[in-house]
mmCIF file of the N, C-alpha and C atoms, coordinates in Angstrom:
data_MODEL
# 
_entry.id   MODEL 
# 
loop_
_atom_site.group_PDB 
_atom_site.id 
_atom_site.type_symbol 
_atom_site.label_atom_id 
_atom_site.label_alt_id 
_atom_site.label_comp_id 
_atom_site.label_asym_id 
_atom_site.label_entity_id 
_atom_site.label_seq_id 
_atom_site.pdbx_PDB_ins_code 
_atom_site.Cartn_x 
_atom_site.Cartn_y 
_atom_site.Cartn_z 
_atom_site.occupancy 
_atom_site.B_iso_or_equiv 
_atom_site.pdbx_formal_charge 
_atom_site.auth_seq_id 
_atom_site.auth_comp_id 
_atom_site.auth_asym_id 
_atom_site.auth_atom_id 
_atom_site.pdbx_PDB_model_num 
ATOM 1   N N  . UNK A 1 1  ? -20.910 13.850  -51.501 1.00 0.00 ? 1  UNK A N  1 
ATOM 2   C CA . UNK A 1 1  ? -21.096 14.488  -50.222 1.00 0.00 ? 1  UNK A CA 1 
ATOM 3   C C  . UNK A 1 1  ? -21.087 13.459  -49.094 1.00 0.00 ? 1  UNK A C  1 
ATOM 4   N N  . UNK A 1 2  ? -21.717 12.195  -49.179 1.00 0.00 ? 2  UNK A N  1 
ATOM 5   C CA . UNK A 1 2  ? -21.639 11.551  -48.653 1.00 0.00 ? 2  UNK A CA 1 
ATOM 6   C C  . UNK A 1 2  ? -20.751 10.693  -48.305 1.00 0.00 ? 2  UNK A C  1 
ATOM 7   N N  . UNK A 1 3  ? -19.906 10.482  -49.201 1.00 0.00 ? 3  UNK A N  1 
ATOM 8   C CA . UNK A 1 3  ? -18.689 9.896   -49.195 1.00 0.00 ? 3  UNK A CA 1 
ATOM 9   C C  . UNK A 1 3  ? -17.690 10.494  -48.288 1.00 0.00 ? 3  UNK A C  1 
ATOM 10  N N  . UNK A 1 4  ? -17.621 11.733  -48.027 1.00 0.00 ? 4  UNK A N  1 
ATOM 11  C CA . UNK A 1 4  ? -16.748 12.777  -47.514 1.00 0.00 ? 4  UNK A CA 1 
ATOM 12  C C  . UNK A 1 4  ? -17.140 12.570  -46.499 1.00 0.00 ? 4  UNK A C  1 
ATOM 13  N N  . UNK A 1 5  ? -18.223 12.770  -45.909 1.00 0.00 ? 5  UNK A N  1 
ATOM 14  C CA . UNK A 1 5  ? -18.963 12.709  -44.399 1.00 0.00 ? 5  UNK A CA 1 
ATOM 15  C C  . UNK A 1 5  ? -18.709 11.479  -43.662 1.00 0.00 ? 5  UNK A C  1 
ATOM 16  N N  . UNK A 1 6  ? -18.846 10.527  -44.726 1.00 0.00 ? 6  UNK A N  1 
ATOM 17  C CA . UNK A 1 6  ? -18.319 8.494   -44.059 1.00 0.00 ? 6  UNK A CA 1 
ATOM 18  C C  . UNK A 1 6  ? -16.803 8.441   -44.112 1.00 0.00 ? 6  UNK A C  1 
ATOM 19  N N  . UNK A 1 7  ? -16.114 9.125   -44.827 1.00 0.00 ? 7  UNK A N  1 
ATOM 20  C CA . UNK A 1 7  ? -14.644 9.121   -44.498 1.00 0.00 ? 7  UNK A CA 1 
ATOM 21  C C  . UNK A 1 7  ? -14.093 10.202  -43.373 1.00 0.00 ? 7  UNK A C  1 
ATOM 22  N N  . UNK A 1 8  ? -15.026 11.212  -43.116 1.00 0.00 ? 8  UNK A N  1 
ATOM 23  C CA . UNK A 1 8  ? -14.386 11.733  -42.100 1.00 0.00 ? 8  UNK A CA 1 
ATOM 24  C C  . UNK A 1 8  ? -14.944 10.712  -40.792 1.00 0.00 ? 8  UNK A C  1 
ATOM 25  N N  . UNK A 1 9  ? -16.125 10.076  -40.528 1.00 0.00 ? 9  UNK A N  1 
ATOM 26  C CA . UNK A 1 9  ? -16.548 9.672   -39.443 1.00 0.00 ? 9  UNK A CA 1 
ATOM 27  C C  . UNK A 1 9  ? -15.794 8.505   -39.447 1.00 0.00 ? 9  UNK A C  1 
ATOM 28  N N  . UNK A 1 10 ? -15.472 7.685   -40.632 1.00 0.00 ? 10 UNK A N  1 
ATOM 29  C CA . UNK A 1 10 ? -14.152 6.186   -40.462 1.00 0.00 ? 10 UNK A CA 1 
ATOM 30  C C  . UNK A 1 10 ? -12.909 6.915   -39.591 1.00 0.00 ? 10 UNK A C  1 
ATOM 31  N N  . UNK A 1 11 ? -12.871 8.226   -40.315 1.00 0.00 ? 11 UNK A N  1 
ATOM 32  C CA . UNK A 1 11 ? -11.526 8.832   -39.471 1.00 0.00 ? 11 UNK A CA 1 
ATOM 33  C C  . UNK A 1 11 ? -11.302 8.897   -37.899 1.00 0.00 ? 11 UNK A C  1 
ATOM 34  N N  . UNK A 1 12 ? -12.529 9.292   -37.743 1.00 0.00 ? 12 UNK A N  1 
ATOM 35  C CA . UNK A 1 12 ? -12.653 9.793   -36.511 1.00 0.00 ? 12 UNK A CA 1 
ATOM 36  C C  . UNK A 1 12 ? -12.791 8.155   -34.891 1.00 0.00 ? 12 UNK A C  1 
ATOM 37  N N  . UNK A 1 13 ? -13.573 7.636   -36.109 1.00 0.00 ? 13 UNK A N  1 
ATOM 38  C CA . UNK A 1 13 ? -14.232 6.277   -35.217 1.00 0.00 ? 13 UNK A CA 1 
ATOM 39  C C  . UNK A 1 13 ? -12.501 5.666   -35.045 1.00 0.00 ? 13 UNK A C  1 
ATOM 40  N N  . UNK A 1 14 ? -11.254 5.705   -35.883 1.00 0.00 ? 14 UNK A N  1 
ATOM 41  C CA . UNK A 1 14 ? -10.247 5.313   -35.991 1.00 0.00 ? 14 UNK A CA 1 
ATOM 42  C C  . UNK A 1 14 ? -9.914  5.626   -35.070 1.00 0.00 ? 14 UNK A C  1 
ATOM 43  N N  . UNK A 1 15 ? -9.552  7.378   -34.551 1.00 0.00 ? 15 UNK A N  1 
ATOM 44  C CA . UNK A 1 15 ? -9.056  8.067   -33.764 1.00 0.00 ? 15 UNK A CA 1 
ATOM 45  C C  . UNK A 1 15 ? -9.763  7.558   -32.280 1.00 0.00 ? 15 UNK A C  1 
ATOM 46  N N  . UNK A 1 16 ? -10.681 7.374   -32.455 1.00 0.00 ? 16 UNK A N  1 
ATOM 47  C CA . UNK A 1 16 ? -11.500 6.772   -31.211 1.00 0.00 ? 16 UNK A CA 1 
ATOM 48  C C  . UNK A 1 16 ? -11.130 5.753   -30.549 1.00 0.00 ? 16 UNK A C  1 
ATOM 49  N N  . UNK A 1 17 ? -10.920 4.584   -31.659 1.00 0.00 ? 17 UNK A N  1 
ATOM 50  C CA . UNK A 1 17 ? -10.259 3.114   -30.953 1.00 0.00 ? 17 UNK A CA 1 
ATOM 51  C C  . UNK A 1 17 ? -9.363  3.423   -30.744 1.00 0.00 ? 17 UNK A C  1 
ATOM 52  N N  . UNK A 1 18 ? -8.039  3.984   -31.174 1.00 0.00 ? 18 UNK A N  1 
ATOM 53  C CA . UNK A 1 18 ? -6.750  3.842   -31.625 1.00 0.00 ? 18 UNK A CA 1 
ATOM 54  C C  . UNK A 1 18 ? -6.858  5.070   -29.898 1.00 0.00 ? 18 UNK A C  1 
ATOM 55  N N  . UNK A 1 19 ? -7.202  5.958   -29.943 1.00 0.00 ? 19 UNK A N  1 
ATOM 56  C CA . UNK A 1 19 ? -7.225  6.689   -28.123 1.00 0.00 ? 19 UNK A CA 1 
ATOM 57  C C  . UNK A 1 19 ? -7.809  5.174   -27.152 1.00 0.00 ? 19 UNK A C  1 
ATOM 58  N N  . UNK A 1 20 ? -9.254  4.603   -27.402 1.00 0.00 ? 20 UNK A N  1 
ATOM 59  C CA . UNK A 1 20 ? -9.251  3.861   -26.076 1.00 0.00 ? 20 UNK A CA 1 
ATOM 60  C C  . UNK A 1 20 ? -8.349  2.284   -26.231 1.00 0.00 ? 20 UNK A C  1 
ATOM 61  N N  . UNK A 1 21 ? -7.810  2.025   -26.944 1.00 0.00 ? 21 UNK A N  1 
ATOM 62  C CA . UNK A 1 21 ? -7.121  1.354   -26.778 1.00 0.00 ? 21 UNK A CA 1 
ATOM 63  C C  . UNK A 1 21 ? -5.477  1.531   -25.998 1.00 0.00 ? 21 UNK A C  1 
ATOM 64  N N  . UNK A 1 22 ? -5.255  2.857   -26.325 1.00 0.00 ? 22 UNK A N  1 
ATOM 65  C CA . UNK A 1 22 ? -3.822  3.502   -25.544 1.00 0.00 ? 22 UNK A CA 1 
ATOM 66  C C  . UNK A 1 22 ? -4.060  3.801   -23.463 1.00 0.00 ? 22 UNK A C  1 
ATOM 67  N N  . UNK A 1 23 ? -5.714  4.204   -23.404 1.00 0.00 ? 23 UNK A N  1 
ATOM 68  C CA . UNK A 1 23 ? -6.043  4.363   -22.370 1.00 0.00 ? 23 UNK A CA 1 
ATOM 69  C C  . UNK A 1 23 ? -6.243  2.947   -21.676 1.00 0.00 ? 23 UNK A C  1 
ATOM 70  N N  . UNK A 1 24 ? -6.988  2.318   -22.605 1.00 0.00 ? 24 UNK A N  1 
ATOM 71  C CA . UNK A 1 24 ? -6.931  0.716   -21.885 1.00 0.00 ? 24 UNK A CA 1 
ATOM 72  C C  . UNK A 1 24 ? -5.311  -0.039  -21.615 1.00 0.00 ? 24 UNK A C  1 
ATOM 73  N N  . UNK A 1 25 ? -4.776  0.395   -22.274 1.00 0.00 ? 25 UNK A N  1 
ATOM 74  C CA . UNK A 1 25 ? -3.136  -0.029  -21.815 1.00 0.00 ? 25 UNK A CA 1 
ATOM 75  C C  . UNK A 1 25 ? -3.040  0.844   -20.601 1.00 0.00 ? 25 UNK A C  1 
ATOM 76  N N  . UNK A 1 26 ? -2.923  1.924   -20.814 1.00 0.00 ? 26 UNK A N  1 
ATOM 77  C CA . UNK A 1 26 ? -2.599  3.166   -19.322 1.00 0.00 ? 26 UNK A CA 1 
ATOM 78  C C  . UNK A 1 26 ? -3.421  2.678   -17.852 1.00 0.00 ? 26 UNK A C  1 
ATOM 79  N N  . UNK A 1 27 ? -4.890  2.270   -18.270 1.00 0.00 ? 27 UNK A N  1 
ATOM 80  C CA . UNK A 1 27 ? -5.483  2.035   -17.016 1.00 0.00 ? 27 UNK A CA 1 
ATOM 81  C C  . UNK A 1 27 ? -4.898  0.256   -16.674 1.00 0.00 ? 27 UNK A C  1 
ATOM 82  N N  . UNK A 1 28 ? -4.353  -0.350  -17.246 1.00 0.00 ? 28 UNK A N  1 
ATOM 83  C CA . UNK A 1 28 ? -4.229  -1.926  -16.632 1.00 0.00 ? 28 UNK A CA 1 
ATOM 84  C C  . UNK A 1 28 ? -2.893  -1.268  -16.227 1.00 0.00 ? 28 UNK A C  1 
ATOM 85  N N  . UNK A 1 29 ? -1.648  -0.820  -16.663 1.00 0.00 ? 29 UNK A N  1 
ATOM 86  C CA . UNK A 1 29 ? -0.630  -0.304  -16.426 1.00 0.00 ? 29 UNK A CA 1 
ATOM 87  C C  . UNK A 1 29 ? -0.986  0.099   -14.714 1.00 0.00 ? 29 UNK A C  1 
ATOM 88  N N  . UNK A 1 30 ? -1.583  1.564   -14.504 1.00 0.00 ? 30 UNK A N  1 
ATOM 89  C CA . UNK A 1 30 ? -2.046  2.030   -13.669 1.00 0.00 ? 30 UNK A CA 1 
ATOM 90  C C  . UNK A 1 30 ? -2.569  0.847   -12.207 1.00 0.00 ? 30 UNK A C  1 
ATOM 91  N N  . UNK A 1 31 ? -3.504  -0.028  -13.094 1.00 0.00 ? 31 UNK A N  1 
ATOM 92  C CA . UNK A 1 31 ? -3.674  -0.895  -11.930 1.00 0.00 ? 31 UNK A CA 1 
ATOM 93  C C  . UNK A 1 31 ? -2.753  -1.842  -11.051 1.00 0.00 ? 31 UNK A C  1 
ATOM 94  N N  . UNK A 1 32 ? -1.790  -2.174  -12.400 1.00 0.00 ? 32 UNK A N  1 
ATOM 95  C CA . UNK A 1 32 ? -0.709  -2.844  -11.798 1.00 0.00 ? 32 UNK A CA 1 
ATOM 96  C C  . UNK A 1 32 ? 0.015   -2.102  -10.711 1.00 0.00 ? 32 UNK A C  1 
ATOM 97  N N  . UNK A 1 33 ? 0.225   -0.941  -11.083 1.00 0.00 ? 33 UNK A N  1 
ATOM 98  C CA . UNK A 1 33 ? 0.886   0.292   -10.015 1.00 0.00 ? 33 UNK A CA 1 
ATOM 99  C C  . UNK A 1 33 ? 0.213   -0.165  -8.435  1.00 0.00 ? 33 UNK A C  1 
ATOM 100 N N  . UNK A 1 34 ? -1.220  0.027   -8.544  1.00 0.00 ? 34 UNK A N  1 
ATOM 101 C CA . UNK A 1 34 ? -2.274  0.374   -7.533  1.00 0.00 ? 34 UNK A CA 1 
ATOM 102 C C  . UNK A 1 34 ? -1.940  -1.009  -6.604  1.00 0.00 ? 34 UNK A C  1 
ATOM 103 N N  . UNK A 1 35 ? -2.108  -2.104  -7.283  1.00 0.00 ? 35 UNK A N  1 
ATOM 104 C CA . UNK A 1 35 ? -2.129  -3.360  -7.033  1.00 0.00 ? 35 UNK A CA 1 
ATOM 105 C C  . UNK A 1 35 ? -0.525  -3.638  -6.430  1.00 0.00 ? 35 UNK A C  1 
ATOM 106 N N  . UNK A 1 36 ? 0.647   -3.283  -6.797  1.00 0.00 ? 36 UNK A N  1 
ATOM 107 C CA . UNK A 1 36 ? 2.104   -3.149  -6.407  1.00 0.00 ? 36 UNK A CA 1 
ATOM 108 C C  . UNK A 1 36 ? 1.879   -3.041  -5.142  1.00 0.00 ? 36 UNK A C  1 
ATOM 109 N N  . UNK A 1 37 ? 1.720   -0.808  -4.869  1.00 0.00 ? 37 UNK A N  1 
ATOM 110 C CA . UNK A 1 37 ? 1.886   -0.229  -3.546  1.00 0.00 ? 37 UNK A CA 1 
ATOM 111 C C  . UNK A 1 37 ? 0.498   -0.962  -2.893  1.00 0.00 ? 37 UNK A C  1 
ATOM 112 N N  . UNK A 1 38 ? -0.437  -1.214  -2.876  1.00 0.00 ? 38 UNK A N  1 
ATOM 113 C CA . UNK A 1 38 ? -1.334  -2.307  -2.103  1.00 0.00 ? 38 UNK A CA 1 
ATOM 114 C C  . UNK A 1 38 ? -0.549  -3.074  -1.271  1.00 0.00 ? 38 UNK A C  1 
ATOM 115 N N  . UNK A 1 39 ? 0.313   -4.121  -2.030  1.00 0.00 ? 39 UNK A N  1 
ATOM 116 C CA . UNK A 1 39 ? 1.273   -5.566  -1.721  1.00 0.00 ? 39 UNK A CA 1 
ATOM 117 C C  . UNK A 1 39 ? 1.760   -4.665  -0.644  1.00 0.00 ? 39 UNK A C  1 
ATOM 118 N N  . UNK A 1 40 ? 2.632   -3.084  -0.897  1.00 0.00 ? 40 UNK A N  1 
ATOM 119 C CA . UNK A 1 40 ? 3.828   -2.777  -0.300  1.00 0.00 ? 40 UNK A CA 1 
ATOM 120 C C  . UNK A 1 40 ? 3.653   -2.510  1.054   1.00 0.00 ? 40 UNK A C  1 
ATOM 121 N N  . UNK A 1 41 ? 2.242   -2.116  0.924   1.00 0.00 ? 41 UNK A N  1 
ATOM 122 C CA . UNK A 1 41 ? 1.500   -1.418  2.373   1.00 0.00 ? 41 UNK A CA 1 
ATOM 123 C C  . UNK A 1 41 ? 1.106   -2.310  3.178   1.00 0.00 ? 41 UNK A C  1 
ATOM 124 N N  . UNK A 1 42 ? 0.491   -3.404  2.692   1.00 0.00 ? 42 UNK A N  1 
ATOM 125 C CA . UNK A 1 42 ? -0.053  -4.442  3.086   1.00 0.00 ? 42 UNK A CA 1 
ATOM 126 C C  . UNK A 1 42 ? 1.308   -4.963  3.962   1.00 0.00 ? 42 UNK A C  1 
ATOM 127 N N  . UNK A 1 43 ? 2.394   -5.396  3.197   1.00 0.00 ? 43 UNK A N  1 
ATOM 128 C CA . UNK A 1 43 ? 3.559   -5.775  3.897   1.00 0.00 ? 43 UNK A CA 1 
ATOM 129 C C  . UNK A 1 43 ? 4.280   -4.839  4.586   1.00 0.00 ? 43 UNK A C  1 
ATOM 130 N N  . UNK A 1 44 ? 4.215   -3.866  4.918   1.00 0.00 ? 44 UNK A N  1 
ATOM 131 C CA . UNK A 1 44 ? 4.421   -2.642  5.795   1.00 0.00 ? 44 UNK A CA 1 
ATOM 132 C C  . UNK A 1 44 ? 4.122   -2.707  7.211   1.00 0.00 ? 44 UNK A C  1 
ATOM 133 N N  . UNK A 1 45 ? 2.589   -3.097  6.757   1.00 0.00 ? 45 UNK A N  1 
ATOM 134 C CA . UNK A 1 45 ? 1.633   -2.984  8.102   1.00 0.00 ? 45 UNK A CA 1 
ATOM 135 C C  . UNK A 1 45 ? 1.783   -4.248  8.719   1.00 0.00 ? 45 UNK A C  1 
ATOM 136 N N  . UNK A 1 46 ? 1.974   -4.952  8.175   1.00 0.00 ? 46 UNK A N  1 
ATOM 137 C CA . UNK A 1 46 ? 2.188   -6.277  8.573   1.00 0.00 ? 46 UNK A CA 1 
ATOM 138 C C  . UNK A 1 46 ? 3.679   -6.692  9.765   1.00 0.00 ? 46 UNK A C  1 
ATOM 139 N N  . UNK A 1 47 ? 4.270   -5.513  8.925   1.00 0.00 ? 47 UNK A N  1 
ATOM 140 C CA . UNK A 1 47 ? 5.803   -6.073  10.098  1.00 0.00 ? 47 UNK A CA 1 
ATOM 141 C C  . UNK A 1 47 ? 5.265   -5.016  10.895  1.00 0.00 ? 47 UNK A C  1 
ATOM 142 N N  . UNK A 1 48 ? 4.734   -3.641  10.888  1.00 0.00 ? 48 UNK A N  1 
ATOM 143 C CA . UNK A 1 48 ? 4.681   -2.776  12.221  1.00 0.00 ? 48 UNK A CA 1 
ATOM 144 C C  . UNK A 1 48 ? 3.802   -3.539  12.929  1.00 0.00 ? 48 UNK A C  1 
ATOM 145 N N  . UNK A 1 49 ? 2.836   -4.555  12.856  1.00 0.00 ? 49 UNK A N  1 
ATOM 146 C CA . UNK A 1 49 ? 2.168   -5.394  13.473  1.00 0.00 ? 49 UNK A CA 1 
ATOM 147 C C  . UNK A 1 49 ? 3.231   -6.558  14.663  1.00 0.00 ? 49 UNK A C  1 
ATOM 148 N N  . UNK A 1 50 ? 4.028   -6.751  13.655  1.00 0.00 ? 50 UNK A N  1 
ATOM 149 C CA . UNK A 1 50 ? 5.348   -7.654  14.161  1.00 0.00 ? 50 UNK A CA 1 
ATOM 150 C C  . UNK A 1 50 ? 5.808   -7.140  15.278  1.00 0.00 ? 50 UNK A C  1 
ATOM 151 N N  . UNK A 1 51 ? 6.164   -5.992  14.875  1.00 0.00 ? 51 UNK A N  1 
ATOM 152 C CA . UNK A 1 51 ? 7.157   -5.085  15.716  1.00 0.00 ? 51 UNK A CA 1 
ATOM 153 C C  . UNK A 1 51 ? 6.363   -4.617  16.847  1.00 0.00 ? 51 UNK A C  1 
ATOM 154 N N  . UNK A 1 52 ? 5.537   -4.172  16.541  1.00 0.00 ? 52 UNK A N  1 
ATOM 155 C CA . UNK A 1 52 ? 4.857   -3.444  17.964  1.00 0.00 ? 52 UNK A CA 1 
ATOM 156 C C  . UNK A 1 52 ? 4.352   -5.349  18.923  1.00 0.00 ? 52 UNK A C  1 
ATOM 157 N N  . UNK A 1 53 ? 3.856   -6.093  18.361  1.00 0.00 ? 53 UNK A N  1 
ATOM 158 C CA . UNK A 1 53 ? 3.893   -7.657  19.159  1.00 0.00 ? 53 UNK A CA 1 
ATOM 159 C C  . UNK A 1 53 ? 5.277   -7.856  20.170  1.00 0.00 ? 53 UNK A C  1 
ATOM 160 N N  . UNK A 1 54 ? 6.286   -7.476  18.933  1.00 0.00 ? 54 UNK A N  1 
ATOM 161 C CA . UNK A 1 54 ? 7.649   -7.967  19.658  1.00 0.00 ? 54 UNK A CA 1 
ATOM 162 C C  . UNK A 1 54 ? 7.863   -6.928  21.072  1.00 0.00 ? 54 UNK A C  1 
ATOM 163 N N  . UNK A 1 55 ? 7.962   -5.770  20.537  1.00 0.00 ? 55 UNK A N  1 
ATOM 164 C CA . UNK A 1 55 ? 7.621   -4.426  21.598  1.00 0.00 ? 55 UNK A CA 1 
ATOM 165 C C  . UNK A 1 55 ? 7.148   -4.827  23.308  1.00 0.00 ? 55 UNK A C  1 
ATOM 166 N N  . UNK A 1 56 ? 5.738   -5.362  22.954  1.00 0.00 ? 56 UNK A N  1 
ATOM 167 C CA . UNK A 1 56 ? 4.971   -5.594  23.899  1.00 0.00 ? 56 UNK A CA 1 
ATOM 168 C C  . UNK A 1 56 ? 5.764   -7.085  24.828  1.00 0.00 ? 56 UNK A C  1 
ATOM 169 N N  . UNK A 1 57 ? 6.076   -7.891  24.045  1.00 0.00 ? 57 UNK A N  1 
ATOM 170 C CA . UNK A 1 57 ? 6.517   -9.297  24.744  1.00 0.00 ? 57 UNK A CA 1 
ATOM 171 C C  . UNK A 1 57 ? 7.683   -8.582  25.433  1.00 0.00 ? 57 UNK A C  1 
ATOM 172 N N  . UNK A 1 58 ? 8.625   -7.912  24.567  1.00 0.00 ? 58 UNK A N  1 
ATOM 173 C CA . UNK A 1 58 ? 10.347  -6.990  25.528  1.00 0.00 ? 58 UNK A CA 1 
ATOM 174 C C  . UNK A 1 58 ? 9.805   -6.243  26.605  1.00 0.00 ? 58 UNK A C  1 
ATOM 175 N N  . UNK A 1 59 ? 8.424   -6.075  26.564  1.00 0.00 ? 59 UNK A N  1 
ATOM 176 C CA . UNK A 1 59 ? 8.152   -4.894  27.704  1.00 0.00 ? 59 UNK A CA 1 
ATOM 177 C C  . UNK A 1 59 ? 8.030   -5.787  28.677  1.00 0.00 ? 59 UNK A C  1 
ATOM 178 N N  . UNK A 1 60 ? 6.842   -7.111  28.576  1.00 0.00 ? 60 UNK A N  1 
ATOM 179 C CA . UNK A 1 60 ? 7.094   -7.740  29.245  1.00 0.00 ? 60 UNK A CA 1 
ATOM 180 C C  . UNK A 1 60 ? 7.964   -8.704  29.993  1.00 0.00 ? 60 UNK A C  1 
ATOM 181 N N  . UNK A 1 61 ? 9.136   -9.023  29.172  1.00 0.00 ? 61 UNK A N  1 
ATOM 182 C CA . UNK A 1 61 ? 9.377   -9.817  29.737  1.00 0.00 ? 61 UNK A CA 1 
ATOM 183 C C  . UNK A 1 61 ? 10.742  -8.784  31.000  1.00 0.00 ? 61 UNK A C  1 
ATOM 184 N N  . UNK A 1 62 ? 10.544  -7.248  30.564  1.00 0.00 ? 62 UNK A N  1 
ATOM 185 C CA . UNK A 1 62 ? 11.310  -6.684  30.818  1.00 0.00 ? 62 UNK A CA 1 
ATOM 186 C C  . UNK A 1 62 ? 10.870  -6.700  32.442  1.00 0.00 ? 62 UNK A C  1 
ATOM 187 N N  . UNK A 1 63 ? 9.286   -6.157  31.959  1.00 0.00 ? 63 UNK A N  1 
ATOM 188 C CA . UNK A 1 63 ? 8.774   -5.821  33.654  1.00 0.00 ? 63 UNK A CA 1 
ATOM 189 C C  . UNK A 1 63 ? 9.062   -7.513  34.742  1.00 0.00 ? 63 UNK A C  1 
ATOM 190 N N  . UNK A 1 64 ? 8.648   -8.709  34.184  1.00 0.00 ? 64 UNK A N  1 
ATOM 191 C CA . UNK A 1 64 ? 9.259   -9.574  34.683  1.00 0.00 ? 64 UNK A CA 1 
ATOM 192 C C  . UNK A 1 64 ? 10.912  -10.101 35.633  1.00 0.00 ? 64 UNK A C  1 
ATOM 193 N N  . UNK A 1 65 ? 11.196  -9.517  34.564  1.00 0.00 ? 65 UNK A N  1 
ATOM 194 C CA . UNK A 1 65 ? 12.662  -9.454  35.079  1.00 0.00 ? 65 UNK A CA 1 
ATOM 195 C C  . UNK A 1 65 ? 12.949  -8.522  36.210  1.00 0.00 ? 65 UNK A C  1 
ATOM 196 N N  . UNK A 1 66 ? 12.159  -7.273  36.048  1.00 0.00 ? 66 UNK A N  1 
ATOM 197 C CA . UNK A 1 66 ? 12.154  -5.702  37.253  1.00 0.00 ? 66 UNK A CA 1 
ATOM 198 C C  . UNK A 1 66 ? 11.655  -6.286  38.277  1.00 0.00 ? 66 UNK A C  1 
ATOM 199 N N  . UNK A 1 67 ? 10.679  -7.285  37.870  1.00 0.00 ? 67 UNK A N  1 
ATOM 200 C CA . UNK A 1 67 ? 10.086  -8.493  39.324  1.00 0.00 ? 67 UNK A CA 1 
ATOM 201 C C  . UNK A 1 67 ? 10.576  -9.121  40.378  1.00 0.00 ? 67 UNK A C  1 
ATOM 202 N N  . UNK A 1 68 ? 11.617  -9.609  39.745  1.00 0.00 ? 68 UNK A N  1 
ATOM 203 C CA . UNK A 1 68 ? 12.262  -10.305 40.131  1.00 0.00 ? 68 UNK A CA 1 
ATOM 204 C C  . UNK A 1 68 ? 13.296  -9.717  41.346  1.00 0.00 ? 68 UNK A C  1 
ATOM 205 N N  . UNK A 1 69 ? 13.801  -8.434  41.443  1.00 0.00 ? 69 UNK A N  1 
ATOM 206 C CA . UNK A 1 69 ? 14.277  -7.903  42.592  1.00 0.00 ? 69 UNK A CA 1 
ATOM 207 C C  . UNK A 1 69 ? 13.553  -7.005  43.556  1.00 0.00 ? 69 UNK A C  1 
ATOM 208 N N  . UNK A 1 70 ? 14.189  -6.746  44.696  1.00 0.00 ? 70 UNK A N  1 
ATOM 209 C CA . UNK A 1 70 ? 13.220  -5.813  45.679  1.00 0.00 ? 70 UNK A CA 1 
ATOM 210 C C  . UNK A 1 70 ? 13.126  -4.764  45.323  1.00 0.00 ? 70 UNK A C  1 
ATOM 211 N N  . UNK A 1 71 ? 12.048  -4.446  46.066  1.00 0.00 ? 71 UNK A N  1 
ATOM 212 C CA . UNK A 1 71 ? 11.005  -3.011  45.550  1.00 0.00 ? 71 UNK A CA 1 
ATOM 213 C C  . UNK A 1 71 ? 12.233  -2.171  46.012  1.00 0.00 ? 71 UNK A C  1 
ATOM 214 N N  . UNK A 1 72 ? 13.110  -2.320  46.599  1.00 0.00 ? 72 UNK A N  1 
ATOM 215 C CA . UNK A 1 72 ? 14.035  -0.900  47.271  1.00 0.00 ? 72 UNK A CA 1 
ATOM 216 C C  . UNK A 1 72 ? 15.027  -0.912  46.576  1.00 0.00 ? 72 UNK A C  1 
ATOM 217 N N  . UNK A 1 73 ? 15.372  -1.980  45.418  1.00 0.00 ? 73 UNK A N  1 
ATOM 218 C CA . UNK A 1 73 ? 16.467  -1.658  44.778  1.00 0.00 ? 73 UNK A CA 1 
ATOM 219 C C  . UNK A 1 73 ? 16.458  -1.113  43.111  1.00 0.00 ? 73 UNK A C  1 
ATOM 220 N N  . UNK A 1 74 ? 14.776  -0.683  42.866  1.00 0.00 ? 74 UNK A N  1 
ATOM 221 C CA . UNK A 1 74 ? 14.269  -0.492  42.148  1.00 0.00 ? 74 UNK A CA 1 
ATOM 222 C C  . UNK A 1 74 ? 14.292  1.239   42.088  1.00 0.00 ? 74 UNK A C  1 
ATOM 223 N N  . UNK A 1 75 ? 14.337  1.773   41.047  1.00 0.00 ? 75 UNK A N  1 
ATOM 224 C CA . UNK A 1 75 ? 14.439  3.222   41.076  1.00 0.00 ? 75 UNK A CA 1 
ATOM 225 C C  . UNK A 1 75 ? 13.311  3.442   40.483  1.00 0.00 ? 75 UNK A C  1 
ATOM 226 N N  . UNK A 1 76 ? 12.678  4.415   41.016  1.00 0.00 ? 76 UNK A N  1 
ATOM 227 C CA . UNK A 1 76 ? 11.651  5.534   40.618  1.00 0.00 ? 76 UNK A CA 1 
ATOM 228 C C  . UNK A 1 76 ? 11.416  5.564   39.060  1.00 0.00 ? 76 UNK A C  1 
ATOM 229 N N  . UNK A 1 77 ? 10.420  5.579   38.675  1.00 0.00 ? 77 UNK A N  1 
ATOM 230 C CA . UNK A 1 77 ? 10.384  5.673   37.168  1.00 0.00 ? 77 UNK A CA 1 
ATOM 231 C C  . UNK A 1 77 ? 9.469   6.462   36.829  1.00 0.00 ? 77 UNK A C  1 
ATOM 232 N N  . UNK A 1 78 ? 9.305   7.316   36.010  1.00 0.00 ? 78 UNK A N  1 
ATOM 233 C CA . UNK A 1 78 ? 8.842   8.449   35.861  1.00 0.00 ? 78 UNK A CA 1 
ATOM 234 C C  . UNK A 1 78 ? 8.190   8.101   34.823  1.00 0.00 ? 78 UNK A C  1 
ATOM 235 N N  . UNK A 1 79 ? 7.288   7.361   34.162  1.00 0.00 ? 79 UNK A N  1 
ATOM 236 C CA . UNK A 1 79 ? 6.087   7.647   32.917  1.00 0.00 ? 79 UNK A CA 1 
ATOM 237 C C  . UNK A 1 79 ? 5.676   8.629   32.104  1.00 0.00 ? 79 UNK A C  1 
# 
């Protein structure tokens, strides 16, 4: 009787590792994923950071340049 009861629970304790070991592959898998799109976003945000910098310097150096001639030859600009 007992014998039967320790071979089903070897069975089972088997089934046990043999599942968290497939999940422990799935979750480092998974992290690598997480850890990827992280990098991707990270470098995403990083150039819209760029871009909106660059944005701001063209605006300026735009309004600079609008400076540079008379107020009467300047047209109306509507915001």
């Amino acid at each position: 009787m007992f014998n039967n009861q320790f071979s089903q629970l070897e069975v089972a304790i088997q089934r046990l590792v043999s599942e968290n070991q497939q999940l422990t592959v799935a979750l480092a898998h998974s992290q690598q994923l997480v850890q990827q799109k992280q990098d991707e976003l990270d470098s995403a945000l990083l150039q819209a950071m760029e871009q909106e910098e660059l944005q701001v310097a063209t605006a300026q150096r735009l309004e600079a340049l609008l400076a540079l001639f008379p107020a009467k030859a300047q047209p109306d600009v509507v915001a």
